[in-house]
C-alpha positions as CSV (number, residue, x, y, z in Angstrom):
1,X,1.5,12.5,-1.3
2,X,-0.7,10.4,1.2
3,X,1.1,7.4,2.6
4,X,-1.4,4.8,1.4
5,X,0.1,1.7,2.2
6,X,-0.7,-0.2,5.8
7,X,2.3,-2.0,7.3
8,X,1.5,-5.4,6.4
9,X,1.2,-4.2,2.6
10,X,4.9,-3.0,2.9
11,X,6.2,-6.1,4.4
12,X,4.5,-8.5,1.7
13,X,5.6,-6.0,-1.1
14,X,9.5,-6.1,0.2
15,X,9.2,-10.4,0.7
16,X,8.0,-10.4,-3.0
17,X,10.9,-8.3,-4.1
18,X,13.6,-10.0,-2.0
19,X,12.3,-13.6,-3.5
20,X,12.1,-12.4,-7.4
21,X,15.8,-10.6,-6.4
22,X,17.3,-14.0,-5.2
23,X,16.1,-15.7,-7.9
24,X,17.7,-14.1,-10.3
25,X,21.0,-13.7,-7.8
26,X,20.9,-17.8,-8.1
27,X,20.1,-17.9,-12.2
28,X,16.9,-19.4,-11.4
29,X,15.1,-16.9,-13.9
30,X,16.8,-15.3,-17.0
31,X,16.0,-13.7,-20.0
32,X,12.8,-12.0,-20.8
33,X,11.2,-13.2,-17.5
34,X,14.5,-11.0,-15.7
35,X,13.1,-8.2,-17.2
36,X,9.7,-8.2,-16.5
37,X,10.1,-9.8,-13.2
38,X,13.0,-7.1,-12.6
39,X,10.7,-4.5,-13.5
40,X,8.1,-5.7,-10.7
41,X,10.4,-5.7,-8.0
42,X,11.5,-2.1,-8.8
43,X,8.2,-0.7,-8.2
44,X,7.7,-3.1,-5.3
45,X,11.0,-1.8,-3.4
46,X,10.1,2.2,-4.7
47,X,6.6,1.5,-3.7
48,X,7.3,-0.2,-0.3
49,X,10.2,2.4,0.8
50,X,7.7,5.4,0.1
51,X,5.0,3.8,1.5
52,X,2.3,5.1,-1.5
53,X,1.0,3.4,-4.1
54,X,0.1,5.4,-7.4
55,X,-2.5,2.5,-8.5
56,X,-3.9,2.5,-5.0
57,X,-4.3,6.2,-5.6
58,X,-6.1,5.9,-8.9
59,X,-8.6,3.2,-7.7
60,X,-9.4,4.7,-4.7
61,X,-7.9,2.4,-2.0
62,X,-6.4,3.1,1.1
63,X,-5.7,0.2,3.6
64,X,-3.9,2.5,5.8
65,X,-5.2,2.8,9.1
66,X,-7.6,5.8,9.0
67,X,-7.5,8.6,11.0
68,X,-10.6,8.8,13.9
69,X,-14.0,10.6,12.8
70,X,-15.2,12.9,15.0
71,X,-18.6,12.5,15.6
72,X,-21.5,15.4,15.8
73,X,-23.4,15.4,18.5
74,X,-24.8,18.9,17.6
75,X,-27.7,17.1,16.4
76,X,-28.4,14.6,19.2
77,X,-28.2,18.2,21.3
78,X,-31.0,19.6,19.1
79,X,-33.1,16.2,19.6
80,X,-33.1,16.1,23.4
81,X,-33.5,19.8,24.0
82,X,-37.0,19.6,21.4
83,X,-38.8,16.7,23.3
């Protein structure tokens, strides 16, 4: 498992769950809307403490930082030793 997840993407994902969490802590939201919200910020806090995101996965996306590419200069080599 690829951590997939850039810092920012954590912190935002935590904020969201800590709101929804003390909204229900103050009975600002109940009933059906607890259990869907609740449901939200579980994958938000499992999602943010891992640092991967299955849906990221599946789509494709990565907005963490990516490692360098190496270039090839092989070719360039080849080029300048031809003319």
């Amino acid at each position: 498992m690829k951590i997939n997840l850039r810092r920012i993407d954590i912190v935002i994902r935590g904020t969201v769950a800590a709101i929804i969490a003390l909204l229900y802590l103050a009975n600002i939201i109940s009933g059906t809307t607890t259990l869907i919200l609740g449901s939200i910020v579980l994958v938000l806090f499992i999602t943010s403490v891992i640092s991967f995101c299955p849906m990221y996965s599946i789509f494709g996306l990565n907005s963490s930082r990516k490692k360098k590419v190496e270039r090839n200069f092989s070719l360039s080599k080849k080029q300048s030793t031809k003319t």
